[in-house]
PAMAR-524076 format. One line per field, with one value per atom (N, C-alpha, C, O): y, z, x; atom name; residue number from 1; chain. Coordinates in steps of 0.2 Angstrom, whole numbers. Each point is the difference from the previous one (the first is absolute). Example, Ala and Ser with C-alpha at 12.3 -4.5 7.8 and 13.67 -1.06 7.14 Angstrom:
<nodes>
north = (-28  6  6  -1  6  6  5  6)
up = (39  0  0  3  -7  1  3  1)
east = (66  -4  4  5  -7  4  -4  3)
at = (N  CA  C  O  N  CA  C  O)
i = (1  1  1  1  2  2  2  2)
ch = (A  A  A  A  A  A  A  A)
</nodes>
This chain:
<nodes>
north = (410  -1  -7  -3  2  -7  0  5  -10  3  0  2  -4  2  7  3  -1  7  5  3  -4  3  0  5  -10  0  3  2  -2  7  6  5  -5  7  3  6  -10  -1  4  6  -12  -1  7  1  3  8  2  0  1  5  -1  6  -10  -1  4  0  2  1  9  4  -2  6  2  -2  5  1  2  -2  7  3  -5  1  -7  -4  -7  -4  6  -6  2  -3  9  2  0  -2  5  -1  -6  -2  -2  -8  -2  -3  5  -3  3  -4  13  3  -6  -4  4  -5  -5  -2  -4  -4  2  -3  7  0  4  0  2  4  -7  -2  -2  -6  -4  -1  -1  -5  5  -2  5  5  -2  -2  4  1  -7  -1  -5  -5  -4  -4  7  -2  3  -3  10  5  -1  4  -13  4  -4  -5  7  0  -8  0  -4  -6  1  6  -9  0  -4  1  -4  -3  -1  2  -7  0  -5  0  -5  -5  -1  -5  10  2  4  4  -1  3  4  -3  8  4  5  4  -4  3  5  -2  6  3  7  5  -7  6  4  -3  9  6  3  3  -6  8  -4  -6  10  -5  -2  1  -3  -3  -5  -1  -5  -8  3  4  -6  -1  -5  -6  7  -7  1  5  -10  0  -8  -5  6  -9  2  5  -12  0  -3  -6  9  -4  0  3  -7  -2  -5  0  -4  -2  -5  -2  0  -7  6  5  -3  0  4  -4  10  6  1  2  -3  2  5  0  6  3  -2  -1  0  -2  -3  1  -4  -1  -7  -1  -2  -9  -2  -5  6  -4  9  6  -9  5  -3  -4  8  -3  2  4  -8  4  5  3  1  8  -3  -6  12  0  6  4  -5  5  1  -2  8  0  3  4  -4  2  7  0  5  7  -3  -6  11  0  -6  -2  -3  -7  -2  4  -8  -2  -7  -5  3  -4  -4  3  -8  0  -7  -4  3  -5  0  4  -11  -2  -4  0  -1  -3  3  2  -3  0  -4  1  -8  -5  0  -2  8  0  4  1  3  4  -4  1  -5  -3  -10  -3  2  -7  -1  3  -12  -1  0  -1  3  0  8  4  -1  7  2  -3  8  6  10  2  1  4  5  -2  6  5  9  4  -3  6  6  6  -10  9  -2  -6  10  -1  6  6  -10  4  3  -3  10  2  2  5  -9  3  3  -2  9  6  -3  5  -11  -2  -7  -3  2  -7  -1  4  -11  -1  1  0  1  -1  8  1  4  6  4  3  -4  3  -4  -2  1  -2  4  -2  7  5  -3  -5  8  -1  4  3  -7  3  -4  -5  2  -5  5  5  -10  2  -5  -6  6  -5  2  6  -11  0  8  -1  6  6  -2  2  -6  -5  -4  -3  2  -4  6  -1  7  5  3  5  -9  1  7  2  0  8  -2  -6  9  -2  0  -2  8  2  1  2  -5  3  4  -2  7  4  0  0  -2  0  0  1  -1  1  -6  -4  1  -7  0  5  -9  -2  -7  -5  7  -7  -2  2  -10  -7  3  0  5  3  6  3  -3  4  7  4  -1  8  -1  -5  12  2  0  3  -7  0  5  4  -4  3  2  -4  10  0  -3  2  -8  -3  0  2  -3  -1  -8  -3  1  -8  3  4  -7  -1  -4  -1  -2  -6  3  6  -11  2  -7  -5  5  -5  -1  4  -11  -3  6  4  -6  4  -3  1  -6  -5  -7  -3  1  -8  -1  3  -9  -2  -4  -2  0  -6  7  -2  9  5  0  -4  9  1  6  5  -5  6  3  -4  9  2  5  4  -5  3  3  -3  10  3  5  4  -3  3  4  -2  11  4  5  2  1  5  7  5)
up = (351  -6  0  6  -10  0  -4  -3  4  -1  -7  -2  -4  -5  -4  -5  9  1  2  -4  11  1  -4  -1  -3  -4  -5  -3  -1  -6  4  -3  8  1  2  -2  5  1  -6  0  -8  -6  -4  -5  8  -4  4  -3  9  3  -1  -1  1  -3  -7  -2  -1  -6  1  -5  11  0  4  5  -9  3  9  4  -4  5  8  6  -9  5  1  4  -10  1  6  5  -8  6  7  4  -2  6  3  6  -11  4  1  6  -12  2  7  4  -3  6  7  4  -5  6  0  5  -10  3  2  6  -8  1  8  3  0  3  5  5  -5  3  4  6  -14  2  5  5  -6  2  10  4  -2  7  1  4  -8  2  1  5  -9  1  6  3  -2  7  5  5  -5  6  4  -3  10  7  3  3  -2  4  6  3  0  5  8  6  -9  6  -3  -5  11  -1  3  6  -11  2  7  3  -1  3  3  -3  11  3  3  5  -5  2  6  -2  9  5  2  3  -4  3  5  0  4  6  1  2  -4  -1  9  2  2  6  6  0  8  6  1  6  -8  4  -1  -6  10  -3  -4  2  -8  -3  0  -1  3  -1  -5  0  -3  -7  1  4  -10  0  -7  -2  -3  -6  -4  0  -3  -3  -9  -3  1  -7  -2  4  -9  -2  -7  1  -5  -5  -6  0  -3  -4  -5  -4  4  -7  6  -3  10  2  4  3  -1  3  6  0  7  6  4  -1  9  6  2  5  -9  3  2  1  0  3  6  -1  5  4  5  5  -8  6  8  1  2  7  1  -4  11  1  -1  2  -6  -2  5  2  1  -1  0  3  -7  -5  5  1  2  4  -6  -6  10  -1  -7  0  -5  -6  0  2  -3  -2  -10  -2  0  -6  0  1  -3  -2  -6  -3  1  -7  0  0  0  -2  -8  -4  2  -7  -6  -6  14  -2  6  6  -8  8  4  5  -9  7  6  4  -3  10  2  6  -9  1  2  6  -9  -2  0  1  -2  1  -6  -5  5  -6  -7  0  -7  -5  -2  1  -4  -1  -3  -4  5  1  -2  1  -3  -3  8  5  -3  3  -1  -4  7  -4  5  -1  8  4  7  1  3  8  4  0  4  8  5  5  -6  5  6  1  3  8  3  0  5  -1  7  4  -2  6  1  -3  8  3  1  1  -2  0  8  2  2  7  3  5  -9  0  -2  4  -9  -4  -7  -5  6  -4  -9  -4  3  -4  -7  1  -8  -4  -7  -1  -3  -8  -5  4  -10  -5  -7  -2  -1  -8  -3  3  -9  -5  -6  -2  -4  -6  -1  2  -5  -2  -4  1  -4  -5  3  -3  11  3  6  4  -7  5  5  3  -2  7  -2  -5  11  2  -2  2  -6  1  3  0  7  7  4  -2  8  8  3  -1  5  3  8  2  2  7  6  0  6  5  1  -1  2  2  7  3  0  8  1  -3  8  1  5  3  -3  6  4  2  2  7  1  5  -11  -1  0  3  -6  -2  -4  -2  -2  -6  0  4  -11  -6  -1  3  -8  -6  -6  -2  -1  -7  -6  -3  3  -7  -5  1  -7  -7  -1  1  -4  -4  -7  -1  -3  -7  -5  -3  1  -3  -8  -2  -1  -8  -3  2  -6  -4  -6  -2  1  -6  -6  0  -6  -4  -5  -4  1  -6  2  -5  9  -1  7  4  -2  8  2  6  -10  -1  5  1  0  2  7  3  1  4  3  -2  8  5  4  3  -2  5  5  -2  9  7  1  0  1  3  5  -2  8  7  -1  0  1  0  5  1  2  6  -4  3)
east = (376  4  3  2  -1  2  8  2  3  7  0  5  -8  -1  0  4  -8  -3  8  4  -4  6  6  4  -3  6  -1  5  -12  0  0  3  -6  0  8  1  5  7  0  1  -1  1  -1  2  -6  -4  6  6  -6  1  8  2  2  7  3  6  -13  2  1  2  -3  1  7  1  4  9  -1  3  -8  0  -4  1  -5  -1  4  0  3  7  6  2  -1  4  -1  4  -13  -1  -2  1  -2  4  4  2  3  7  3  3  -6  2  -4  2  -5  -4  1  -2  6  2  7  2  4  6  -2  6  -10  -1  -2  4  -10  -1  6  1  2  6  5  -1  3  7  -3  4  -9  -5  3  5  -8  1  8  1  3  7  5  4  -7  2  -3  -1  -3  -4  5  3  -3  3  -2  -5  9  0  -5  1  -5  -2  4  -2  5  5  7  1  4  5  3  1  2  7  2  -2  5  5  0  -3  7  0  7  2  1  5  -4  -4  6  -1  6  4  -3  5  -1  -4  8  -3  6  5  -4  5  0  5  -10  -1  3  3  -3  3  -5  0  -4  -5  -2  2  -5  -4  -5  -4  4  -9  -4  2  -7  -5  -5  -4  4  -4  -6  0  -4  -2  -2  -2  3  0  -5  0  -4  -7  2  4  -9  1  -7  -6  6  -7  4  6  -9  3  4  -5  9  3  -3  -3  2  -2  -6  -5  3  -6  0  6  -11  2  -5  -6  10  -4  4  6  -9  4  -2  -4  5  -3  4  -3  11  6  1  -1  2  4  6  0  6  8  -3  -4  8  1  2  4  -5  7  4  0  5  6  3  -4  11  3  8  5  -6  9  4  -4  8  3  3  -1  6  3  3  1  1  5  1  5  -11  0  -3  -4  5  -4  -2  4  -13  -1  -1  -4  6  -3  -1  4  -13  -5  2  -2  6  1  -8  -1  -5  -4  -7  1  -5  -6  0  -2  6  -1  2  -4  11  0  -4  0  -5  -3  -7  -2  -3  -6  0  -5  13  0  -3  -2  1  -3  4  6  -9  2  2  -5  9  -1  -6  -2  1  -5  3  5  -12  1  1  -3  6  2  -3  2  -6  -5  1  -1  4  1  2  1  -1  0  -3  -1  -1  -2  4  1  2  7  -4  -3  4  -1  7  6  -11  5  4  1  1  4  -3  -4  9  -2  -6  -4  1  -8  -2  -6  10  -1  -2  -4  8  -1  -7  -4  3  -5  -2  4  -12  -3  0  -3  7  -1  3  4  -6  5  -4  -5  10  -4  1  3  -2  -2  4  -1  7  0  1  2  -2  1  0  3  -8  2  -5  -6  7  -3  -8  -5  7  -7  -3  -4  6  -5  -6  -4  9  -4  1  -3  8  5  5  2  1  3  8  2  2  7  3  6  -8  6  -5  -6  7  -2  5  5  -8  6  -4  -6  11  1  4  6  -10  6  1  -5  12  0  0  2  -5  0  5  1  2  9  -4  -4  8  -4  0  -6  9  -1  -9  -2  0  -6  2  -4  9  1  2  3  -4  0  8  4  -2  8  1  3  -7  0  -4  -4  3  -5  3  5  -10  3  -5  -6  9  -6  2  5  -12  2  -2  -4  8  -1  0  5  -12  1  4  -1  4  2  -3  2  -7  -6  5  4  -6  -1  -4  -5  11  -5  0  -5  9  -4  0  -1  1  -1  0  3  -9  1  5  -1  8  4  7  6  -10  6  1  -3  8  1  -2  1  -5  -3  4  4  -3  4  -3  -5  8  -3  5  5  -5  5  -2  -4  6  0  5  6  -8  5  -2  -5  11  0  -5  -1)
at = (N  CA  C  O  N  CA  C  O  N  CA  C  O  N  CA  C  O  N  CA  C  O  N  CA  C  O  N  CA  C  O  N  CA  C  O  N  CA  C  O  N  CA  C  O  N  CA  C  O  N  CA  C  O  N  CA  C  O  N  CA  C  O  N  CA  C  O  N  CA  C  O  N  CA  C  O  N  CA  C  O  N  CA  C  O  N  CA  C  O  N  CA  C  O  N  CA  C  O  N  CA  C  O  N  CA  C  O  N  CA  C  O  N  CA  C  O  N  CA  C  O  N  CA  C  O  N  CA  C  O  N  CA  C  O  N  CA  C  O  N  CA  C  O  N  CA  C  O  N  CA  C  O  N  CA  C  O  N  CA  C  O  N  CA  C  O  N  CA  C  O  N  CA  C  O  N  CA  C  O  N  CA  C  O  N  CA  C  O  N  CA  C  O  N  CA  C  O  N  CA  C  O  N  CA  C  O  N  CA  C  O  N  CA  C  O  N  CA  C  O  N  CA  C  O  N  CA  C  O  N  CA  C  O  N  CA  C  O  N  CA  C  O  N  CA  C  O  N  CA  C  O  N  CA  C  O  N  CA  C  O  N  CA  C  O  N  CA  C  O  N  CA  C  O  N  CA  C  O  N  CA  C  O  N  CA  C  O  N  CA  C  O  N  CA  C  O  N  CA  C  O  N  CA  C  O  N  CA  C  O  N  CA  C  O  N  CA  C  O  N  CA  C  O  N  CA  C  O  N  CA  C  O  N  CA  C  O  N  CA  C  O  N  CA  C  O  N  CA  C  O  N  CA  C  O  N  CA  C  O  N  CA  C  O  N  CA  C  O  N  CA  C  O  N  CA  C  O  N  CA  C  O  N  CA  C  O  N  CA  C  O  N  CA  C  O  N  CA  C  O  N  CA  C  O  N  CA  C  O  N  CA  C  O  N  CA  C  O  N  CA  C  O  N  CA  C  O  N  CA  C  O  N  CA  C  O  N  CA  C  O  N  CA  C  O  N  CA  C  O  N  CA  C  O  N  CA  C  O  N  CA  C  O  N  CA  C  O  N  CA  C  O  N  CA  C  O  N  CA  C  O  N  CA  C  O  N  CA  C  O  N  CA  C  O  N  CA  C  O  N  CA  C  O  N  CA  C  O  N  CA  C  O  N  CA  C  O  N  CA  C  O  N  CA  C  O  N  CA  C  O  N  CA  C  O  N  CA  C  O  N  CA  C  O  N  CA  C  O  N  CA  C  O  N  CA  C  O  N  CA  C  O  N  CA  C  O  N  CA  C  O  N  CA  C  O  N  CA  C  O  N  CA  C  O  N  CA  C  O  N  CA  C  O  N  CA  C  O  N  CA  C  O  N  CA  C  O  N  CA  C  O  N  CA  C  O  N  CA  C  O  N  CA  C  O  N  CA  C  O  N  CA  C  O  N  CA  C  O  N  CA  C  O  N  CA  C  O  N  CA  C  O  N  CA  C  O  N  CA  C  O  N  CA  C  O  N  CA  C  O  N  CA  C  O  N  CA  C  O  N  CA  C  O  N  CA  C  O  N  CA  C  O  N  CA  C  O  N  CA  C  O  N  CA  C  O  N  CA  C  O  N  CA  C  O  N  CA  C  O  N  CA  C  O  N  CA  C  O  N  CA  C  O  N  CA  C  O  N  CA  C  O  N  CA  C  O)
i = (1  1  1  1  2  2  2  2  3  3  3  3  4  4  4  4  5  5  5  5  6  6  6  6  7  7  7  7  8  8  8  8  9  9  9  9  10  10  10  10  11  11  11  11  12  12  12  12  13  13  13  13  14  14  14  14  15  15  15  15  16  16  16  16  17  17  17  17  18  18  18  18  19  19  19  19  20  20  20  20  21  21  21  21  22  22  22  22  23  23  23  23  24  24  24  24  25  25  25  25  26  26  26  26  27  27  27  27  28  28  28  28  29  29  29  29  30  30  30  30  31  31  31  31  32  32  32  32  33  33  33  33  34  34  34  34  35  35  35  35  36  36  36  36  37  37  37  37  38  38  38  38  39  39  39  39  40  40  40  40  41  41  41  41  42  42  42  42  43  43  43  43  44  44  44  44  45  45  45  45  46  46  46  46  47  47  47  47  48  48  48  48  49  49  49  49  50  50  50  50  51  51  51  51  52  52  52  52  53  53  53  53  54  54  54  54  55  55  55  55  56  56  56  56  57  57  57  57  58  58  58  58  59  59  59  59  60  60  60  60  61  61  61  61  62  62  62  62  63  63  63  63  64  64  64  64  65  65  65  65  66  66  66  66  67  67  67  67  68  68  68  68  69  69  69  69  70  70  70  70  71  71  71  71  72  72  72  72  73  73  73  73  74  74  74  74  75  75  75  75  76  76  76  76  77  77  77  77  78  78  78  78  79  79  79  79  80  80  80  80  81  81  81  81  82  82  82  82  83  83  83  83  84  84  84  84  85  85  85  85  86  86  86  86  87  87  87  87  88  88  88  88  89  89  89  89  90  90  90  90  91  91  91  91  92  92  92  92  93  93  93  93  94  94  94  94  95  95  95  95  96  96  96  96  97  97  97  97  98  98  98  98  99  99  99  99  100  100  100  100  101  101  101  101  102  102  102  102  103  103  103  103  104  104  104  104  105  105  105  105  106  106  106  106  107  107  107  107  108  108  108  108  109  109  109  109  110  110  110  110  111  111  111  111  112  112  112  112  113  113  113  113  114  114  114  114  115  115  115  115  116  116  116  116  117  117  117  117  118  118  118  118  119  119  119  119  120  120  120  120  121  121  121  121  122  122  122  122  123  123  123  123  124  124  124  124  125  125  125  125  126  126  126  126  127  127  127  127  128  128  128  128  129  129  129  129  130  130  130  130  131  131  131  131  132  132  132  132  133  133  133  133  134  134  134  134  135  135  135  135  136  136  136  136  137  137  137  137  138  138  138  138  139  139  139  139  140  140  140  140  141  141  141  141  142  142  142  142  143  143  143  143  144  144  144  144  145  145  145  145  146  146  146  146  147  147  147  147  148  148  148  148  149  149  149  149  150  150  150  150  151  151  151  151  152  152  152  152  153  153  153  153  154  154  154  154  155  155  155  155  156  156  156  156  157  157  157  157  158  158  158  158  159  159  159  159  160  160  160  160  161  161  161  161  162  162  162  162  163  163  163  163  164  164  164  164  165  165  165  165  166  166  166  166)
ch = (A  A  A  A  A  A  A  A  A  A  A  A  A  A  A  A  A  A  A  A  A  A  A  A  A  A  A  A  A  A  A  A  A  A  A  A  A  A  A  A  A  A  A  A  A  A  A  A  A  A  A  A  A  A  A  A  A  A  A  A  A  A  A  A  A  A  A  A  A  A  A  A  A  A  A  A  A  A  A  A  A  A  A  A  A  A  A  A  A  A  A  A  A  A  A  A  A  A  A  A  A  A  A  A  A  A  A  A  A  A  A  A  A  A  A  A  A  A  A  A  A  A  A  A  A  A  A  A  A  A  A  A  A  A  A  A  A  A  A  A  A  A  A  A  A  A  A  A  A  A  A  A  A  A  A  A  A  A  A  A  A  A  A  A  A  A  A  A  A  A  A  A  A  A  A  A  A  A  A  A  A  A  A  A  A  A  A  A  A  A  A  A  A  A  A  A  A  A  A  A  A  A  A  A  A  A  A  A  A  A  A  A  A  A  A  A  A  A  A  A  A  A  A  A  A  A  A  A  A  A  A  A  A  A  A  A  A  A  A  A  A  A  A  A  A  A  A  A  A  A  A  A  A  A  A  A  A  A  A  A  A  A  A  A  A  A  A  A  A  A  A  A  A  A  A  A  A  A  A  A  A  A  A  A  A  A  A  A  A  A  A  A  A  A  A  A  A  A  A  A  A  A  A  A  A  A  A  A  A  A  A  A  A  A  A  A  A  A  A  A  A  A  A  A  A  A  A  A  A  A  A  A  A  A  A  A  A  A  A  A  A  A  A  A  A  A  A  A  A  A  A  A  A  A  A  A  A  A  A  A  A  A  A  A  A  A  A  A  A  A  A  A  A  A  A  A  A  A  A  A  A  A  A  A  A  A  A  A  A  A  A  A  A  A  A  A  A  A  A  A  A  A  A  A  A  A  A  A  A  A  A  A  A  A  A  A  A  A  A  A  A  A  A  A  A  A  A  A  A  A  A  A  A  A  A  A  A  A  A  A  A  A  A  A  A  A  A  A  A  A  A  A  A  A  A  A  A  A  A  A  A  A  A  A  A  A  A  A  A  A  A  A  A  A  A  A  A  A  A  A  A  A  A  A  A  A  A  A  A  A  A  A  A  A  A  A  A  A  A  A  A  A  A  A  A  A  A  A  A  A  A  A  A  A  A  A  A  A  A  A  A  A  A  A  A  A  A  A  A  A  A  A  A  A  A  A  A  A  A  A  A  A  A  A  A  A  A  A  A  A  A  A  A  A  A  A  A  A  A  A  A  A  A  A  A  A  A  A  A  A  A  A  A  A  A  A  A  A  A  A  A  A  A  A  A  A  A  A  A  A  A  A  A  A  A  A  A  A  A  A  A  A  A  A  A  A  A  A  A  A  A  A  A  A  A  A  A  A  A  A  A  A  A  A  A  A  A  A  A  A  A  A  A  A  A  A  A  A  A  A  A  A  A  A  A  A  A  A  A  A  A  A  A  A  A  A  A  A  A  A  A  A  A  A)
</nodes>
């Protein structure tokens, strides 16, 4: 069909109240999806660790509205009832700021154990909590913690939040 075509056939089919509506419902329906949808990354960084224990995290992101891991921070790690707050990705990835999509929480010192688990932005596919034993520099077990990412949900210009709790 060529767009001529489609626009009479538009043009009939408009003239019926009842497919006027199911347009209107589909586009209202279209746009509404696109205004709600969910940032895939994030500004800015809030770390806060609630438990006694060190966390160690490392922090990935990709260019701004993307979801991916093409910057990656070094381990981190938050010392007891401490808060972090990355205003930007820069101390995190260096360079020019960057989009912030999730982190890799290993479950103790890297020295201890190789283990861990991954959350981030929900729309990038990623889990929003890991639950675990933590393992302390001495190599035993802390404590059971959870990590909790809180996403971006309308704009990547927001803040992510990490929080570690007993």
């Amino acid at each position: 069909m060529f767009p001529g075509a489609l626009y009479s056939n538009y043009k009939s089919h408009s003239k019926h109240p009842k497919m006027k509506k199911l347009l209107l419902s589909l586009m209202l329906l279209l746009s509404s999806m696109f205004v709600f949808a969910q940032a895939k990354s994030a500004y800015s960084l809030v770390v806060d660790n609630q438990t006694n224990c060190t966390q160690y995290f490392i922090v990935f992101g990709d260019e701004f509205c993307v979801c991916g891991s093409t910057y990656v921070s070094k381990t981190i790690a938050i010392p007891p009832v401490t808060t972090f707050t990355y205003p930007t990705s820069v101390p995190l990835f260096g360079g020019t700021p960057k989009g912030i999509v999730g982190a890799k929480i290993l479950d103790g010192t890297p020295g201890c154990t190789p283990n861990g688990g991954t959350v981030g932005q929900d729309v990038c596919g990623l889990p929003l909590s890991y639950g675990f034993l933590n393992i302390s520099g001495n190599c035993v077990p802390c404590q059971k913690t959870k990590a909790t990412w809180y996403p971006t949900i309308q704009s990547c210009q927001e803040t992510a939040k990490l929080v570690f709790t007993p």
